[in-house]
DRENFIDO-267890 format. One line per field, with one value per residue: x, y, z of N, C-alpha, C in turn. Coordinates in pm, 1 decimal, padded with zeros to 6 digits. Layout:
REM DRENFIDO-267890
n_X <- X, ...
n_Y <- Y, ...
n_Z <- Z, ...
ca_X <- X, ...
ca_Y <- Y, ...
ca_Z <- Z, ...
c_X <- X, ...
c_Y <- Y, ...
c_Z <- Z, ...
REM end
This chain:
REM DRENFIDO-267890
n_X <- -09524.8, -09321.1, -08980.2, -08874.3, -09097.4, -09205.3, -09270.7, -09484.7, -09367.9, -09046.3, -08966.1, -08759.6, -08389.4, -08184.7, -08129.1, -08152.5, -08148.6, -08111.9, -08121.2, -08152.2, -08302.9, -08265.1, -08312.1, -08527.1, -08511.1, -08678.4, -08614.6, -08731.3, -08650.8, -08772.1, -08807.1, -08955.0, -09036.0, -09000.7, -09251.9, -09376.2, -09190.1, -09086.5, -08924.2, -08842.5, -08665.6, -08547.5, -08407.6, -08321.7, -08228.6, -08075.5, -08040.3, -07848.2, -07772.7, -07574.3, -07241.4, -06937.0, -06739.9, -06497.7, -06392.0, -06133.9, -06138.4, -05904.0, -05775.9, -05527.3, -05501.4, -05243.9, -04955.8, -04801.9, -04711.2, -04780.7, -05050.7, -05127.9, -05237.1, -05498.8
n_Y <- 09812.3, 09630.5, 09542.6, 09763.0, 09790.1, 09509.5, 09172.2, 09234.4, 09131.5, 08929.3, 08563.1, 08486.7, 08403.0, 08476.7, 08764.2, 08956.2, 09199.3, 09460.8, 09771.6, 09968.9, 10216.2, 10556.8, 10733.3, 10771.7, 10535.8, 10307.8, 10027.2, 09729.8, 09520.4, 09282.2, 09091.3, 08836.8, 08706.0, 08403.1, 08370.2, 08629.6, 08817.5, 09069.1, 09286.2, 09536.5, 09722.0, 09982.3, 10099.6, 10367.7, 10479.2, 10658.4, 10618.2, 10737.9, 10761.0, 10721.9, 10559.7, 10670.7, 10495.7, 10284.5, 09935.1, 09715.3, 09398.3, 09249.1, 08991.9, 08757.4, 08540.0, 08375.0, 08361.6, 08394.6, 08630.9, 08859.5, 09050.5, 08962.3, 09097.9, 09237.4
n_Z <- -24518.3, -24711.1, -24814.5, -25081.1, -25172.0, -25174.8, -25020.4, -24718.3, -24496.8, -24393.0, -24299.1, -24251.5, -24124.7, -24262.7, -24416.1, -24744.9, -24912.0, -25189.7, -25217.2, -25534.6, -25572.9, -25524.1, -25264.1, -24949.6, -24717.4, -24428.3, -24217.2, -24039.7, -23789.8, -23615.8, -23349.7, -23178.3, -22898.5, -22655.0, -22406.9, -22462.3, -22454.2, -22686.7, -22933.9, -23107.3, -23338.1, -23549.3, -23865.0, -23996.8, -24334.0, -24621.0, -24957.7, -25166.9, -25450.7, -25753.1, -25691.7, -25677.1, -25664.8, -25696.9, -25707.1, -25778.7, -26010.0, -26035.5, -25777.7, -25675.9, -25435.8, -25447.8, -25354.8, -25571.9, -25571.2, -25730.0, -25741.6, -25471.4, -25242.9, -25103.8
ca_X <- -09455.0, -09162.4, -08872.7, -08886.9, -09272.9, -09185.7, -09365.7, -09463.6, -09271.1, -08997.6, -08931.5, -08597.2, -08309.5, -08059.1, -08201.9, -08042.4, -08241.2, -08051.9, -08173.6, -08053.9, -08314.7, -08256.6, -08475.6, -08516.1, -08565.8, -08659.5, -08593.3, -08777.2, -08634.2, -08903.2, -08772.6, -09057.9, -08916.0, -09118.4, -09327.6, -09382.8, -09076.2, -09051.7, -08900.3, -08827.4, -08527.7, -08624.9, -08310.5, -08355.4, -08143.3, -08125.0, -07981.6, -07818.7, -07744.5, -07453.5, -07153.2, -06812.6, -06666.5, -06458.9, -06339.0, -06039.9, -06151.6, -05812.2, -05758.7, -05530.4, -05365.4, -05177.4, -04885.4, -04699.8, -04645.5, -04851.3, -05236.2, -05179.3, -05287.4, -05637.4
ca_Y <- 09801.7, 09524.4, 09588.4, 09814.0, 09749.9, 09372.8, 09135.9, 09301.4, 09064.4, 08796.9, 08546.3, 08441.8, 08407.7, 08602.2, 08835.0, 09011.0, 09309.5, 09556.4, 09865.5, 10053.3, 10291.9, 10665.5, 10756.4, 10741.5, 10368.6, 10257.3, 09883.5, 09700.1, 09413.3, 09243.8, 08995.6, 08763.4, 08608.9, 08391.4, 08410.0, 08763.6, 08915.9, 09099.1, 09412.2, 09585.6, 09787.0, 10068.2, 10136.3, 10444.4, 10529.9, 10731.3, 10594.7, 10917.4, 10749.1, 10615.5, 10565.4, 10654.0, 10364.6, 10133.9, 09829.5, 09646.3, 09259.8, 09113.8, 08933.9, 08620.2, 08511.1, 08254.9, 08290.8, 08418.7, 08805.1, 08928.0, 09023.8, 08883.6, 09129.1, 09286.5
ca_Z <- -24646.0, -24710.0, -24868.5, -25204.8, -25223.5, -25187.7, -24942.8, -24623.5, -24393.1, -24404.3, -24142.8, -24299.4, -24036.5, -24296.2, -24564.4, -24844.9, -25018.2, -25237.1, -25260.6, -25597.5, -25626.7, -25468.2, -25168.2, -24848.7, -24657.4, -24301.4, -24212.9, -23903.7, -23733.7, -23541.9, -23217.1, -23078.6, -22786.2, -22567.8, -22261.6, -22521.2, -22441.5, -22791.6, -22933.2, -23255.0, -23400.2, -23634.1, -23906.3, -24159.4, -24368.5, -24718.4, -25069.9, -25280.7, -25630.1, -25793.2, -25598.2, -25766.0, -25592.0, -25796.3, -25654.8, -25892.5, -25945.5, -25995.5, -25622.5, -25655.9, -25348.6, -25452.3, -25374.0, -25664.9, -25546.7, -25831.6, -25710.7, -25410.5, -25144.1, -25177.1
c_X <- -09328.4, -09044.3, -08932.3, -09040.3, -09301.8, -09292.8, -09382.9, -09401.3, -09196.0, -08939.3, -08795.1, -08499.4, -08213.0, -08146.2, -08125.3, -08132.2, -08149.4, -08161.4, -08099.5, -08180.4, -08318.3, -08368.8, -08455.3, -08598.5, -08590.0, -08669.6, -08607.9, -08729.0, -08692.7, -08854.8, -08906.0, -09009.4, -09044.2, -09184.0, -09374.6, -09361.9, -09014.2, -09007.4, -08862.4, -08707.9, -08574.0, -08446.5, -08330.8, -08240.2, -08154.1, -07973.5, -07999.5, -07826.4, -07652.5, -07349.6, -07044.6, -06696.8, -06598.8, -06384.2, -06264.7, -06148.8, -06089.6, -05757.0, -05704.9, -05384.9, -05360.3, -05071.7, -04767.3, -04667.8, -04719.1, -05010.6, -05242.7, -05244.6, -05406.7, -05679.0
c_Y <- 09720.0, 09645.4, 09657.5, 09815.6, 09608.1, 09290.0, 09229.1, 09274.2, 08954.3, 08754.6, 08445.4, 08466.4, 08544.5, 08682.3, 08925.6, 09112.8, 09425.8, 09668.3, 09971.9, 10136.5, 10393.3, 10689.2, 10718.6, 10585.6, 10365.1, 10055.4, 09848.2, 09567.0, 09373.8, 09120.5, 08983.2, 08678.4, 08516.0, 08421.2, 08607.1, 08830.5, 08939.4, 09247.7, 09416.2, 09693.3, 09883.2, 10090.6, 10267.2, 10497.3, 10611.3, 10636.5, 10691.7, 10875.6, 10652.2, 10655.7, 10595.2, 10575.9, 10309.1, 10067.2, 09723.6, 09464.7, 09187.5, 09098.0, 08823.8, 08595.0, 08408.7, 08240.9, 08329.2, 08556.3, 08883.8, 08931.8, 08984.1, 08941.5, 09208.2, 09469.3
c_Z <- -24625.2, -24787.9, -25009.0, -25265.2, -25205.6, -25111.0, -24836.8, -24504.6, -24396.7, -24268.9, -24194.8, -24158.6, -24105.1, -24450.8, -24636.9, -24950.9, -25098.5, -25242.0, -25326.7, -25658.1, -25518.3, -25376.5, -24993.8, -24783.3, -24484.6, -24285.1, -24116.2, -23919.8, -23600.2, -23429.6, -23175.0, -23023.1, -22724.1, -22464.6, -22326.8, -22497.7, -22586.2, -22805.1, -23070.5, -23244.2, -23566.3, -23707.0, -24033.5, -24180.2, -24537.2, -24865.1, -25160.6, -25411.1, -25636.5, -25716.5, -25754.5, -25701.4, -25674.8, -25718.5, -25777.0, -25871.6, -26020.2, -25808.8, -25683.1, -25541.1, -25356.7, -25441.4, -25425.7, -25685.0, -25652.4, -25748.1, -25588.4, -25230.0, -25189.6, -25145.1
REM end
């Protein structure tokens, strides 16, 4: 299984999957080296819900002492 039901494997260098629905995930990163010196990396982890995070988005460092550290 890929990501979220998605493909079942990408051979992308950098990949970017959100996962915003609740549940538990595992995530394999697959190394094929040559002379078939390969190995894998198993990551699970669990997504609870909504976060009560808030992050402000005024940021302006410019400069003018207002906004300007983050």
């Amino acid at each position: 299984m890929g990501f979220c039901g998605a493909v079942p494997s990408q051979t992308t260098e950098n990949s970017n999957q959100p996962f915003t629905v609740p549940g538990n995930y595992t995530v394999s990163l697959i190394a094929y080296g040559s002379a078939g010196c390969n190995d894998t990396l198993n990551y699970a982890f669990t997504v609870d819900g909504v976060s009560d995070v808030k992050l402000v988005n005024i940021f302006t460092p410019n400069g003018d002492g207002t906004n300007d550290v983050f």
